[in-house]
PQR file of N, CA, C, O and H, with PARSE charges and radii, in Angstrom:
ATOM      1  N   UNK A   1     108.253 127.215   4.294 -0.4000 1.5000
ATOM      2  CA  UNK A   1     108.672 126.394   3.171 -0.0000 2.0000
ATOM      3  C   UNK A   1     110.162 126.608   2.915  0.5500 1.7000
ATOM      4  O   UNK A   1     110.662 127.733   2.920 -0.5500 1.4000
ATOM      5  N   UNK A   2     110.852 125.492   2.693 -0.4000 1.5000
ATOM      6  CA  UNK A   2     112.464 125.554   2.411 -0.0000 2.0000
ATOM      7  C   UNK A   2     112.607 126.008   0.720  0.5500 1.7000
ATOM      8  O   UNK A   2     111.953 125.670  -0.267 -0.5500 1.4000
ATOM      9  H   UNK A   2     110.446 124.578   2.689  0.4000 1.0000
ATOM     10  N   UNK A   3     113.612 126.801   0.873 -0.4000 1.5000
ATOM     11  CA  UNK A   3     113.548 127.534  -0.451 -0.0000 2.0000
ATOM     12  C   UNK A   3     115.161 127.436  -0.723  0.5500 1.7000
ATOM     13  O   UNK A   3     116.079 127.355   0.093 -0.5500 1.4000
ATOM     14  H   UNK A   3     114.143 127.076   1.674  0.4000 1.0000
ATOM     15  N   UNK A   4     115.189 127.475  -2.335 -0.4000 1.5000
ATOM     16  CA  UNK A   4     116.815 127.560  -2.631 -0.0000 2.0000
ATOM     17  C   UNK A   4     116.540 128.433  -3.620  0.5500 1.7000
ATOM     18  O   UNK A   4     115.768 128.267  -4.564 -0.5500 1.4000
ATOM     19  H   UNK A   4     114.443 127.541  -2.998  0.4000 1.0000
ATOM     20  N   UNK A   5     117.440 129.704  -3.271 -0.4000 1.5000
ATOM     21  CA  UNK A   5     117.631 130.462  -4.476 -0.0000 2.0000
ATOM     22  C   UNK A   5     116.136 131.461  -4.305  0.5500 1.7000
ATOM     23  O   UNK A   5     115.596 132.104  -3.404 -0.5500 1.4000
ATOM     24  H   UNK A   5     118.067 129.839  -2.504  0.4000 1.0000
ATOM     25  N   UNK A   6     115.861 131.126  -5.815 -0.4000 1.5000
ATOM     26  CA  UNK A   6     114.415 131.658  -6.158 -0.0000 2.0000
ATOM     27  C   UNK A   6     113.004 130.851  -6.075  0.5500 1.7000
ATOM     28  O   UNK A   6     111.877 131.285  -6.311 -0.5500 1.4000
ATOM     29  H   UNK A   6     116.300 130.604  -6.547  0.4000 1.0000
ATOM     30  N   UNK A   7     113.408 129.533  -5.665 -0.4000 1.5000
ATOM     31  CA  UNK A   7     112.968 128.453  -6.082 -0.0000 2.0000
ATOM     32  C   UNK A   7     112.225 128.107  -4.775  0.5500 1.7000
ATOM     33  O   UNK A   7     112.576 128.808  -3.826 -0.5500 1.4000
ATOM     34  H   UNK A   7     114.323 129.180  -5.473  0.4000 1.0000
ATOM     35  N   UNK A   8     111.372 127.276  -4.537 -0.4000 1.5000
ATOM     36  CA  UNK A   8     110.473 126.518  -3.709 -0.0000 2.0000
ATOM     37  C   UNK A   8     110.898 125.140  -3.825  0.5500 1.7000
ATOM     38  O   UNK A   8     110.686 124.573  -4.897 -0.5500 1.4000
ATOM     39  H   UNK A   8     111.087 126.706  -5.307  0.4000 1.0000
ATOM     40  N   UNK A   9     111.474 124.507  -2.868 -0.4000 1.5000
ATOM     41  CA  UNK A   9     111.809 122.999  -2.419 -0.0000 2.0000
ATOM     42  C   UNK A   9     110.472 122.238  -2.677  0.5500 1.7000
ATOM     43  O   UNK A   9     109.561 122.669  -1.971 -0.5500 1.4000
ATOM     44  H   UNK A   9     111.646 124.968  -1.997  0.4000 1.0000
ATOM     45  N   UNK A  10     110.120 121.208  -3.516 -0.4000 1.5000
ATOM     46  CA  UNK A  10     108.797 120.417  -3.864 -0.0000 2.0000
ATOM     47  C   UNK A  10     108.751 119.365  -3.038  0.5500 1.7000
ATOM     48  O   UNK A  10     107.772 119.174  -2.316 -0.5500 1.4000
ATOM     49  H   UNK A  10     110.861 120.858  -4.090  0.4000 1.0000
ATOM     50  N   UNK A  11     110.241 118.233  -3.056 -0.4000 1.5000
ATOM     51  CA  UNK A  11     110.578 117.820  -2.141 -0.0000 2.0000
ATOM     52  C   UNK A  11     111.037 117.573  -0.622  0.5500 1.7000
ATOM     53  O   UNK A  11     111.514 118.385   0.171 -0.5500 1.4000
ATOM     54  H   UNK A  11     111.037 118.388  -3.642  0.4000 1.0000
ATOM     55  N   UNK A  12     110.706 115.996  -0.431 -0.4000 1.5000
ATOM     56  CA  UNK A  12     111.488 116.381   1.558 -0.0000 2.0000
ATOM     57  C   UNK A  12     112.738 115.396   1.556  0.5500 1.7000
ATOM     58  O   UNK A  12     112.922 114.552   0.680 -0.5500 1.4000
ATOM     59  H   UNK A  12     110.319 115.337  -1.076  0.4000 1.0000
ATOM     60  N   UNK A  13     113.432 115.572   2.462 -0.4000 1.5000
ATOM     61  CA  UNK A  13     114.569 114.466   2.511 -0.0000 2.0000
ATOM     62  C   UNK A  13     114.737 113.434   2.079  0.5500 1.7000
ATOM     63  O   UNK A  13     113.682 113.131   2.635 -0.5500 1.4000
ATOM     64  H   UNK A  13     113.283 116.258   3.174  0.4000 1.0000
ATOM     65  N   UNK A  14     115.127 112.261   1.464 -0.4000 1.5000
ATOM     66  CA  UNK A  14     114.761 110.707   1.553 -0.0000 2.0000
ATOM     67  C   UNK A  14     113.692 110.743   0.651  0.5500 1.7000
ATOM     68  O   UNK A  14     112.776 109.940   0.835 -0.5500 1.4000
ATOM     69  H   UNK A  14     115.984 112.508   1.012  0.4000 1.0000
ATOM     70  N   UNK A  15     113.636 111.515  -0.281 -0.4000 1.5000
ATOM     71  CA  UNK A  15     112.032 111.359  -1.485 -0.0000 2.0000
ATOM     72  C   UNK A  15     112.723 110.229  -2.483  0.5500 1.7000
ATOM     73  O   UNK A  15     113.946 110.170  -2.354 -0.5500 1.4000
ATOM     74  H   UNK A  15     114.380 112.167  -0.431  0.4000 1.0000
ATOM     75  N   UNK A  16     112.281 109.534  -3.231 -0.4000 1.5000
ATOM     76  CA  UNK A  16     113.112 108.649  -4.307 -0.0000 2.0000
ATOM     77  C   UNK A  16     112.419 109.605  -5.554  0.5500 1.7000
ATOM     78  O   UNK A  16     111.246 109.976  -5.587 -0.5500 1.4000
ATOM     79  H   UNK A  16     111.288 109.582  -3.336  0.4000 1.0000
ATOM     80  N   UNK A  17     113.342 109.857  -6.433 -0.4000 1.5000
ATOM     81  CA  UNK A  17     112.635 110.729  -7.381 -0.0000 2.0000
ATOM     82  C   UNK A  17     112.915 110.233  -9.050  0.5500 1.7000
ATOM     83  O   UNK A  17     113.904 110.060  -9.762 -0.5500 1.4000
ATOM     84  H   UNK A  17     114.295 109.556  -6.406  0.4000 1.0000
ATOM     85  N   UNK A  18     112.088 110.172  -9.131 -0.4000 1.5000
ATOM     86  CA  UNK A  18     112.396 109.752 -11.286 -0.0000 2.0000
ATOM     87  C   UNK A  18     113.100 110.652 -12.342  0.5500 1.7000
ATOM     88  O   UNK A  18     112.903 111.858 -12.194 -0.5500 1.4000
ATOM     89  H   UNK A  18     111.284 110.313  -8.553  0.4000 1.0000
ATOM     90  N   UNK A  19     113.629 110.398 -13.041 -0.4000 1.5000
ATOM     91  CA  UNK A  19     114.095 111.662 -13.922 -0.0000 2.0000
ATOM     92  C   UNK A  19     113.232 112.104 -14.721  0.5500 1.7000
ATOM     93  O   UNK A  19     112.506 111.409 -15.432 -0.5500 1.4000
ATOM     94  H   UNK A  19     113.789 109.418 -13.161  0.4000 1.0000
ATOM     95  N   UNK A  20     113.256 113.705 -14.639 -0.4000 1.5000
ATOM     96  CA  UNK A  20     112.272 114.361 -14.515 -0.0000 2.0000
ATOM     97  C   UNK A  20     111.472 114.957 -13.653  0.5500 1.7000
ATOM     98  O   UNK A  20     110.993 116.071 -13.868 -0.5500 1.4000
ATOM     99  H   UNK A  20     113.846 114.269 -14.062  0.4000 1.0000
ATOM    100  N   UNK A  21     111.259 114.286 -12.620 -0.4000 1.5000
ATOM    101  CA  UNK A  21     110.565 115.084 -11.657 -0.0000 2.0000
ATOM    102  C   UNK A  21     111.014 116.180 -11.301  0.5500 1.7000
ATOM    103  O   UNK A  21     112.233 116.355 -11.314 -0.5500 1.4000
ATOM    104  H   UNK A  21     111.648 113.381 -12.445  0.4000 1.0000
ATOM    105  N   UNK A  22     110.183 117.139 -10.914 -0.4000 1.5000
ATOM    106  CA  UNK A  22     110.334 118.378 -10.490 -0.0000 2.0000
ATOM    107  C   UNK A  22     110.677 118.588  -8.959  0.5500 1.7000
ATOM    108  O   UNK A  22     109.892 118.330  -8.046 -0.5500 1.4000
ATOM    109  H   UNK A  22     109.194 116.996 -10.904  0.4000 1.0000
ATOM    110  N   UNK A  23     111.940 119.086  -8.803 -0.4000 1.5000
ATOM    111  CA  UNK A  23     112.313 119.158  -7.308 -0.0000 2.0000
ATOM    112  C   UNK A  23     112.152 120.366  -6.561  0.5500 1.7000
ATOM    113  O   UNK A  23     111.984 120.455  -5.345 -0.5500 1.4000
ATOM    114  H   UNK A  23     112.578 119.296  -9.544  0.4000 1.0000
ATOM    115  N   UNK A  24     112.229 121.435  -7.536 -0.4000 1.5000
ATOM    116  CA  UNK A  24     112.236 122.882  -7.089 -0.0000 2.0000
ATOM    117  C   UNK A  24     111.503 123.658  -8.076  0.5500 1.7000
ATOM    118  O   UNK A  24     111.703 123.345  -9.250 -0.5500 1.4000
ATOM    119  H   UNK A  24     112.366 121.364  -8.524  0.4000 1.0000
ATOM    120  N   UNK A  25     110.452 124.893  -7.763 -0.4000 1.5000
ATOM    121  CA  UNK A  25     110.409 126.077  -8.961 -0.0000 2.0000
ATOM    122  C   UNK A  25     109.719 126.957  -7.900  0.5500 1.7000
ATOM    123  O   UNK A  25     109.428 126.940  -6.704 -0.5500 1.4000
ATOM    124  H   UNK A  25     110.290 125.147  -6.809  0.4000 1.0000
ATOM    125  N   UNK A  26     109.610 127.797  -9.079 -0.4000 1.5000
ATOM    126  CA  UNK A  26     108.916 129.326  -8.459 -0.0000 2.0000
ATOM    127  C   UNK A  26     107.431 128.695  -7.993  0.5500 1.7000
ATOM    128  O   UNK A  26     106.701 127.752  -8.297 -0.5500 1.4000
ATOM    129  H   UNK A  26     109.846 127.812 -10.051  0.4000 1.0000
ATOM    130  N   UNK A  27     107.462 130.046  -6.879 -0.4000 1.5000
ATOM    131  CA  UNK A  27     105.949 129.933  -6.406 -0.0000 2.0000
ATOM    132  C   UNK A  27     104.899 129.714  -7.151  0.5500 1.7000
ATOM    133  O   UNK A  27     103.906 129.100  -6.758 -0.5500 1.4000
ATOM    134  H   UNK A  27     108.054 130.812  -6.632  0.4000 1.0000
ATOM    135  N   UNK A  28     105.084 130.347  -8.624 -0.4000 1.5000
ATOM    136  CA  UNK A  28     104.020 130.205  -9.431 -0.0000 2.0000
ATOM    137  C   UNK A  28     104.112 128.959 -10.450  0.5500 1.7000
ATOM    138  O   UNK A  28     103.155 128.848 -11.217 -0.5500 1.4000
ATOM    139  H   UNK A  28     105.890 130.845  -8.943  0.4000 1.0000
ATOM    140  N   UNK A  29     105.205 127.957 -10.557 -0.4000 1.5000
ATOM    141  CA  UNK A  29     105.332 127.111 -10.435 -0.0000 2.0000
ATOM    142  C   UNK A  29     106.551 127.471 -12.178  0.5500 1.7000
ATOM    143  O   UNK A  29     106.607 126.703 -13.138 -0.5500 1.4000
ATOM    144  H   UNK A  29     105.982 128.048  -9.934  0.4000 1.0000
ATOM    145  N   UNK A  30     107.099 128.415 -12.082 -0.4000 1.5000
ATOM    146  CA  UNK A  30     108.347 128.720 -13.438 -0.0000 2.0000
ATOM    147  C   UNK A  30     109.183 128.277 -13.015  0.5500 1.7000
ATOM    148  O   UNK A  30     109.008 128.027 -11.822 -0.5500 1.4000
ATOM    149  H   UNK A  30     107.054 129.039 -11.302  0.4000 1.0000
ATOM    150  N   UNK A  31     110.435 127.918 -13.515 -0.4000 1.5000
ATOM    151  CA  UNK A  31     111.776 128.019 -13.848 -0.0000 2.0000
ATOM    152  C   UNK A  31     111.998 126.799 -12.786  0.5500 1.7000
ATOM    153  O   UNK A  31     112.584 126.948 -11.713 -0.5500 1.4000
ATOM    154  H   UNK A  31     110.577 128.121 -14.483  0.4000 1.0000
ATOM    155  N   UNK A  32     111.394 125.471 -13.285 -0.4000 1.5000
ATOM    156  CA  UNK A  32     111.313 124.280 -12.549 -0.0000 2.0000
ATOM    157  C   UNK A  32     112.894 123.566 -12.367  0.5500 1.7000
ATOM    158  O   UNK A  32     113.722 123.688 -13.270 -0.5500 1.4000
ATOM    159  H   UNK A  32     110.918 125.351 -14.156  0.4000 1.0000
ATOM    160  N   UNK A  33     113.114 123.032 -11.468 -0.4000 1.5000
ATOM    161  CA  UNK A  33     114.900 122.444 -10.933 -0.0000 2.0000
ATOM    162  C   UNK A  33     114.318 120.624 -11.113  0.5500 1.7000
ATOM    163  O   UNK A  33     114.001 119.863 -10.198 -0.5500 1.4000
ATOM    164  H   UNK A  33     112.441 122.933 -10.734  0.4000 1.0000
ATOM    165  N   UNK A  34     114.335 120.369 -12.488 -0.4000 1.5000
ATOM    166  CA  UNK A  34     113.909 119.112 -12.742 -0.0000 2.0000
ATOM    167  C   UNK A  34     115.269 117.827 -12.299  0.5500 1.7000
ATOM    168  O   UNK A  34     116.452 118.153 -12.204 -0.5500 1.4000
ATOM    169  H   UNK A  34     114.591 120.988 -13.231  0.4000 1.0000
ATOM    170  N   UNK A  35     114.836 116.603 -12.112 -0.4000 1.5000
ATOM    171  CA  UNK A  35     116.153 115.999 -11.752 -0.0000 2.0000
ATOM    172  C   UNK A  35     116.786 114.904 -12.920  0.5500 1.7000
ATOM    173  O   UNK A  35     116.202 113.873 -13.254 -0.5500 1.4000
ATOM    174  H   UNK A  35     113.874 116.338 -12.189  0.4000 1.0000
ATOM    175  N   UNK A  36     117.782 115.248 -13.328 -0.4000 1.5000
ATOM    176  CA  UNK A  36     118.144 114.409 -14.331 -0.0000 2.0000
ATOM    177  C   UNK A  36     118.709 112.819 -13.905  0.5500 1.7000
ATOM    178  O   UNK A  36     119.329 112.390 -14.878 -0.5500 1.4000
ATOM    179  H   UNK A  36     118.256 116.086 -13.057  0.4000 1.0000
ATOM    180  N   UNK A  37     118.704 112.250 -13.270 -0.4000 1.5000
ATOM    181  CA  UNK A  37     118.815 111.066 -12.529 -0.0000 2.0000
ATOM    182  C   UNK A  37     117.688 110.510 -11.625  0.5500 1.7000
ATOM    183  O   UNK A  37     117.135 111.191 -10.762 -0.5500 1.4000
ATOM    184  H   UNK A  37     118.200 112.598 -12.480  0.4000 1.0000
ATOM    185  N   UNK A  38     117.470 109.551 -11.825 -0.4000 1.5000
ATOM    186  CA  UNK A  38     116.384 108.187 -10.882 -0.0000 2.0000
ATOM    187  C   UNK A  38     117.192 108.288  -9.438  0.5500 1.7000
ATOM    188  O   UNK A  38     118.405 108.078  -9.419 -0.5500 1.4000
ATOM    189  H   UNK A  38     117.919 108.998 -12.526  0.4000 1.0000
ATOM    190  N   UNK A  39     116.466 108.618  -8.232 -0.4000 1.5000
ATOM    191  CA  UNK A  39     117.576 107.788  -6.851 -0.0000 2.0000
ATOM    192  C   UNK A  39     116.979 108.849  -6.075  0.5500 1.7000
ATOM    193  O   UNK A  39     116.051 109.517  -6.530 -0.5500 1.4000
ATOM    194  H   UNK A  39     115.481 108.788  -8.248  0.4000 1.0000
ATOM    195  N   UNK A  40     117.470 109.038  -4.919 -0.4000 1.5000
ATOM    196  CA  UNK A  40     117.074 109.173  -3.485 -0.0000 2.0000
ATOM    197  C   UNK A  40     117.836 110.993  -3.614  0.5500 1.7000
ATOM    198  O   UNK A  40     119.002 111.311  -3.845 -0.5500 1.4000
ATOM    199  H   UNK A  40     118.224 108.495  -4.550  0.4000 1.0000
ATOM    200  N   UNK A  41     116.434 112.007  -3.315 -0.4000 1.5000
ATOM    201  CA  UNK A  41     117.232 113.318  -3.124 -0.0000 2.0000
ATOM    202  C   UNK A  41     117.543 113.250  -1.425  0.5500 1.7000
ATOM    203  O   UNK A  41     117.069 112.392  -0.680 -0.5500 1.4000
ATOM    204  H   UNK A  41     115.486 111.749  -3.127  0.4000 1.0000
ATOM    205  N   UNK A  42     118.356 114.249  -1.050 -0.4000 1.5000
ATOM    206  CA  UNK A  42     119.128 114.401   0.379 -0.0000 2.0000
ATOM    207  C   UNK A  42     118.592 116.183  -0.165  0.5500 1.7000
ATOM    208  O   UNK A  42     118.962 116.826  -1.147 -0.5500 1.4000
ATOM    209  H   UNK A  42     118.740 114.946  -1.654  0.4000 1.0000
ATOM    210  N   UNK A  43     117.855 116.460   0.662 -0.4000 1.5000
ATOM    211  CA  UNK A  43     117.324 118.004   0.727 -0.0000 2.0000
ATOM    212  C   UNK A  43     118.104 118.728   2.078  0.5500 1.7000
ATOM    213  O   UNK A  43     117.595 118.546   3.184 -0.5500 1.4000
ATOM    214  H   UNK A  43     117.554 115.937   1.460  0.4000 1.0000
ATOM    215  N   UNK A  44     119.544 119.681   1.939 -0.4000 1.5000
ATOM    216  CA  UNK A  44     119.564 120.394   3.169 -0.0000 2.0000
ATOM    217  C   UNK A  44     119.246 121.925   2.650  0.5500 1.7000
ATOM    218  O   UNK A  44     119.068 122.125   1.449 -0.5500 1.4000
ATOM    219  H   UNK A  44     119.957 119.830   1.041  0.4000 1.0000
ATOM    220  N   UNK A  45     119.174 123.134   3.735 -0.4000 1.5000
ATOM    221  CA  UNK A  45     119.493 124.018   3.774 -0.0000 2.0000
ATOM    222  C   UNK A  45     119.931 124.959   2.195  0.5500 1.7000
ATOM    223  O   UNK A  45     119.095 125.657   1.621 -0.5500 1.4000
ATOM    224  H   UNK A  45     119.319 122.971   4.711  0.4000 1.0000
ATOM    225  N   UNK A  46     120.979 124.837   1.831 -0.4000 1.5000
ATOM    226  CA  UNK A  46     121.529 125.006   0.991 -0.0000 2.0000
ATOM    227  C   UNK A  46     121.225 124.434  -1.141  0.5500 1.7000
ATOM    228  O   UNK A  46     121.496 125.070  -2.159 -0.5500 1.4000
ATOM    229  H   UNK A  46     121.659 124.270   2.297  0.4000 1.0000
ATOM    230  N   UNK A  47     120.596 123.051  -0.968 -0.4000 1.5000
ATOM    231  CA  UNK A  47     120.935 122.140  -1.715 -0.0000 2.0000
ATOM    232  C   UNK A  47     120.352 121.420  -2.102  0.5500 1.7000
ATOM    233  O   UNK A  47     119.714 121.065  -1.111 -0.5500 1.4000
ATOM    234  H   UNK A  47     120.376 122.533  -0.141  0.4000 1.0000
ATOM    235  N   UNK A  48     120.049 120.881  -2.843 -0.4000 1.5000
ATOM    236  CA  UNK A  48     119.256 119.291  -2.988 -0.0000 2.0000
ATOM    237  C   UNK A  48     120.479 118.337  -3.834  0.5500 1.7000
ATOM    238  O   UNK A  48     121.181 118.734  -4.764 -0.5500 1.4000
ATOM    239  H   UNK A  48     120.567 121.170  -3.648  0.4000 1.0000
ATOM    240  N   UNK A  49     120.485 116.872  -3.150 -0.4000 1.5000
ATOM    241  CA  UNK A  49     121.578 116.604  -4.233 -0.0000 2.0000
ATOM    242  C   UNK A  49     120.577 115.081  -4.376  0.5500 1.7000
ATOM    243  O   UNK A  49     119.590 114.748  -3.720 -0.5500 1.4000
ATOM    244  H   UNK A  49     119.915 116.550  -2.394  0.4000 1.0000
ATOM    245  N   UNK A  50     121.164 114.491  -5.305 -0.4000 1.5000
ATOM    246  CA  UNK A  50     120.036 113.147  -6.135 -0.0000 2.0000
ATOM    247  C   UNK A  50     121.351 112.581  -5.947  0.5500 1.7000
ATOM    248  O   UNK A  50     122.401 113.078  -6.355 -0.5500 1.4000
ATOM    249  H   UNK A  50     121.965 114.762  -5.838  0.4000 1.0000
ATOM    250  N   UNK A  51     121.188 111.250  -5.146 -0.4000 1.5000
ATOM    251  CA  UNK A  51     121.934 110.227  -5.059 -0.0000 2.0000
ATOM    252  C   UNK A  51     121.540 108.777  -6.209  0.5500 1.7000
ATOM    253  O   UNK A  51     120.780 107.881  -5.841 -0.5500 1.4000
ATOM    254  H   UNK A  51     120.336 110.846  -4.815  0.4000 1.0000
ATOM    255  N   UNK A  52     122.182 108.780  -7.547 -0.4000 1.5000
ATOM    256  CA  UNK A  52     121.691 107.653  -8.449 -0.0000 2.0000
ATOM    257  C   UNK A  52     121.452 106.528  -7.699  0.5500 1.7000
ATOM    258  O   UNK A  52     121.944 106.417  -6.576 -0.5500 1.4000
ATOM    259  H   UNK A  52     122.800 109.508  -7.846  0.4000 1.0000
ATOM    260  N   UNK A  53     120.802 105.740  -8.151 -0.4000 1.5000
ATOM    261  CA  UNK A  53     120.103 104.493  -7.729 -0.0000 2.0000
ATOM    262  C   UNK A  53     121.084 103.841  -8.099  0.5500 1.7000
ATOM    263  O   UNK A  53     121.866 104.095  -9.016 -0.5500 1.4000
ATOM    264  H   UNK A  53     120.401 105.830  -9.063  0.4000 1.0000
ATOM    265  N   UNK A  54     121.059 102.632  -7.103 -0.4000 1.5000
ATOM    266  CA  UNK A  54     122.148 101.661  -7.395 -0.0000 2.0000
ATOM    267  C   UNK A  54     123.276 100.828  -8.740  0.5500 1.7000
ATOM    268  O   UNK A  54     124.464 100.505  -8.773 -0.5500 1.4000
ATOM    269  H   UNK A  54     120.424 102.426  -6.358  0.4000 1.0000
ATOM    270  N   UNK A  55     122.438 100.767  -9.436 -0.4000 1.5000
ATOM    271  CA  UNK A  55     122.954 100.536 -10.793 -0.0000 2.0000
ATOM    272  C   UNK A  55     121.984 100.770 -12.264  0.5500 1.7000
ATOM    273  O   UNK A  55     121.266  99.889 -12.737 -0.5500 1.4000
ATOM    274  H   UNK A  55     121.473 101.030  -9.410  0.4000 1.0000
ATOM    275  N   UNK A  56     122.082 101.576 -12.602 -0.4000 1.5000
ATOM    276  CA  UNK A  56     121.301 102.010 -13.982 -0.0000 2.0000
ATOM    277  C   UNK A  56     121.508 101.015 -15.433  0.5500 1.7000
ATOM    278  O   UNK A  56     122.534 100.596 -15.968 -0.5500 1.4000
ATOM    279  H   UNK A  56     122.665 102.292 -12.217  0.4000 1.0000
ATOM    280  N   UNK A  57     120.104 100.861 -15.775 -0.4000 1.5000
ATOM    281  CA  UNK A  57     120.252  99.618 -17.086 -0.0000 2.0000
ATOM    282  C   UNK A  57     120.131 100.769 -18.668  0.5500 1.7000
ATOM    283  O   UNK A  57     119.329 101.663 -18.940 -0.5500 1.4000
ATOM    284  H   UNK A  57     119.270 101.201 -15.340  0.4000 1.0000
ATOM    285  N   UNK A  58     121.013 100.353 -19.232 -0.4000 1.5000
ATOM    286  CA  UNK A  58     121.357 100.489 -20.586 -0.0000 2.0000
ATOM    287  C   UNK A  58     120.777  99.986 -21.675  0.5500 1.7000
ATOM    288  O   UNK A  58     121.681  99.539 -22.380 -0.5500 1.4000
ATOM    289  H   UNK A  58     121.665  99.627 -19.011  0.4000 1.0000
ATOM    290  N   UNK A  59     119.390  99.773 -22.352 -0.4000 1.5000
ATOM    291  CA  UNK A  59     119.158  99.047 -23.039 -0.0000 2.0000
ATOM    292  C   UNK A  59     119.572  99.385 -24.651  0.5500 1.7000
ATOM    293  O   UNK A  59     118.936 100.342 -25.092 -0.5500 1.4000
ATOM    294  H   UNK A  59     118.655 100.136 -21.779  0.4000 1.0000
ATOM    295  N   UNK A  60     120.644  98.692 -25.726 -0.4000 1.5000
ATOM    296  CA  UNK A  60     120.498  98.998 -26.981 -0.0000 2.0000
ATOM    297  C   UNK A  60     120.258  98.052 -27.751  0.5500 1.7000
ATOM    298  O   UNK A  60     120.693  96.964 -27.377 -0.5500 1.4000
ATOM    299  H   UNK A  60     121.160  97.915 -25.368  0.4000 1.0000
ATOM    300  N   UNK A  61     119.329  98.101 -29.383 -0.4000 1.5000
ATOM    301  CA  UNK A  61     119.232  97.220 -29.948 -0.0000 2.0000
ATOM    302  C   UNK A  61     120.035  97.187 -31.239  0.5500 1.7000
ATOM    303  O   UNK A  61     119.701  97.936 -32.157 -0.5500 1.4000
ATOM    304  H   UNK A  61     118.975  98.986 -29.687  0.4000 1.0000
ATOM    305  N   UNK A  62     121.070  96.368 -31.366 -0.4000 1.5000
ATOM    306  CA  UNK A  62     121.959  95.854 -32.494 -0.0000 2.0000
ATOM    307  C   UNK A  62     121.483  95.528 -33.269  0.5500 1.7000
ATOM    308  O   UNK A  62     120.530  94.847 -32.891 -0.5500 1.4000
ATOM    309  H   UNK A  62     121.341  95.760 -30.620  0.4000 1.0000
ATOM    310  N   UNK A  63     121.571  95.609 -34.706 -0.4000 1.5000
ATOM    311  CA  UNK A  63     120.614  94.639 -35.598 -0.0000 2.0000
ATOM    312  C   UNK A  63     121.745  93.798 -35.470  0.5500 1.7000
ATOM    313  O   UNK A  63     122.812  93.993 -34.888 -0.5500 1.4000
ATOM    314  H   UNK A  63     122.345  96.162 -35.013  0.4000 1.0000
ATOM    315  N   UNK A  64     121.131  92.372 -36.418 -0.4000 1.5000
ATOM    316  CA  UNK A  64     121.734  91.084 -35.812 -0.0000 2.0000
ATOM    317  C   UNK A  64     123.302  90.962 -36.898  0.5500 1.7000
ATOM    318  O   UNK A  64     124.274  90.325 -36.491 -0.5500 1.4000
ATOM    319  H   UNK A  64     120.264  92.213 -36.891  0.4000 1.0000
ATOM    320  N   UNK A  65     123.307  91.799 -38.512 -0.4000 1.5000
ATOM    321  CA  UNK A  65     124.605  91.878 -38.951 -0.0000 2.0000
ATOM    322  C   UNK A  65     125.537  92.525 -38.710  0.5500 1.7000
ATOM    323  O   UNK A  65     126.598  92.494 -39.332 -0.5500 1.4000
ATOM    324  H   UNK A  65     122.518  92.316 -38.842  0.4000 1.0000
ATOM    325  N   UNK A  66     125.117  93.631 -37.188 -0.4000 1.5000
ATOM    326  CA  UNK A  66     126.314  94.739 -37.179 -0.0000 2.0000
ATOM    327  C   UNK A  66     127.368  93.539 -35.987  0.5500 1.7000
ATOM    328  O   UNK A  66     127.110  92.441 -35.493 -0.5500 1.4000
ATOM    329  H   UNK A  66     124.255  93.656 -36.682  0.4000 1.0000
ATOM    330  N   UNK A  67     128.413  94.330 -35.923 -0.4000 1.5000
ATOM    331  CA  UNK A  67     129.536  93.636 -34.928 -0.0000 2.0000
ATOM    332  C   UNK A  67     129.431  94.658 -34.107  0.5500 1.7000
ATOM    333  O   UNK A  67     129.104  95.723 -34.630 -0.5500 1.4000
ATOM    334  H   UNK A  67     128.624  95.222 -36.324  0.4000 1.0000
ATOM    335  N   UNK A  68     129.683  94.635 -32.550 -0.4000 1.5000
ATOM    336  CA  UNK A  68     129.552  95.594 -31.914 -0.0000 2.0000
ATOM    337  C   UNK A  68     131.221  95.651 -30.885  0.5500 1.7000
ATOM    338  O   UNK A  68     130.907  94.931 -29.938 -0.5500 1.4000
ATOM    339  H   UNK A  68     129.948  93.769 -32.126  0.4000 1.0000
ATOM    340  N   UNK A  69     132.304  95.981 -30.689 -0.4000 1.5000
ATOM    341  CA  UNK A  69     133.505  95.910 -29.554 -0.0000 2.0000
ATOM    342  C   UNK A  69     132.865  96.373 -28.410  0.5500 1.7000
ATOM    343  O   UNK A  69     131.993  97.216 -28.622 -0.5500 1.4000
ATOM    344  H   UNK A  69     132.559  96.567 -31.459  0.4000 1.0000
ATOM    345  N   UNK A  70     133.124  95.946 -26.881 -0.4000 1.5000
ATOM    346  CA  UNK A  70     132.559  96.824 -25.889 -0.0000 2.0000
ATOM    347  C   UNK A  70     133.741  96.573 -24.829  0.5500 1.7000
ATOM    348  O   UNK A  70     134.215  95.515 -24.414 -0.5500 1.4000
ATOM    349  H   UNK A  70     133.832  95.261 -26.709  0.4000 1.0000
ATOM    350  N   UNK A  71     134.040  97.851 -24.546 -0.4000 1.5000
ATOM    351  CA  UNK A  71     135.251  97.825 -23.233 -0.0000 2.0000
ATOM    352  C   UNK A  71     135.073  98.406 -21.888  0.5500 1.7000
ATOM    353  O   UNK A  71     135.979  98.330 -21.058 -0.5500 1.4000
ATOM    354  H   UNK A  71     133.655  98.710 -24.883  0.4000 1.0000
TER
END
């Protein structure tokens, strides 16, 4: 099993992962390496890195008297 650190690799190369999911923890399943971004992990040796998904949606709701500037 590929291991980083203290941790146990959950994932394999090319996984698409949700935020949140759990990528790494202890054998007994503690001190979990959760992923804070949606998108594609790249698992080497060393690392896991989460490549974001192409473009991430923003949803907010304005009530209809506020004015909002956006730059």
């Amino acid at each position: 099993k590929l291991s980083i650190g203290n941790r146990i690799v959950k994932i394999s190369h090319g996984t698409d992962v949700a935020i949140g999911d759990v990528l790494a923890s202890a054998e007994n399943g503690d001190d979990p390496l959760i992923s804070p971004v949606a998108g594609k992990a790249e698992v080497t040796k060393k690392n896991i890195v989460v490549v974001p998904a192409g473009k991430s949606e923003v949803r907010y709701e304005i009530p209809g008297y506020k004015q909002i500037i956006v730059k």
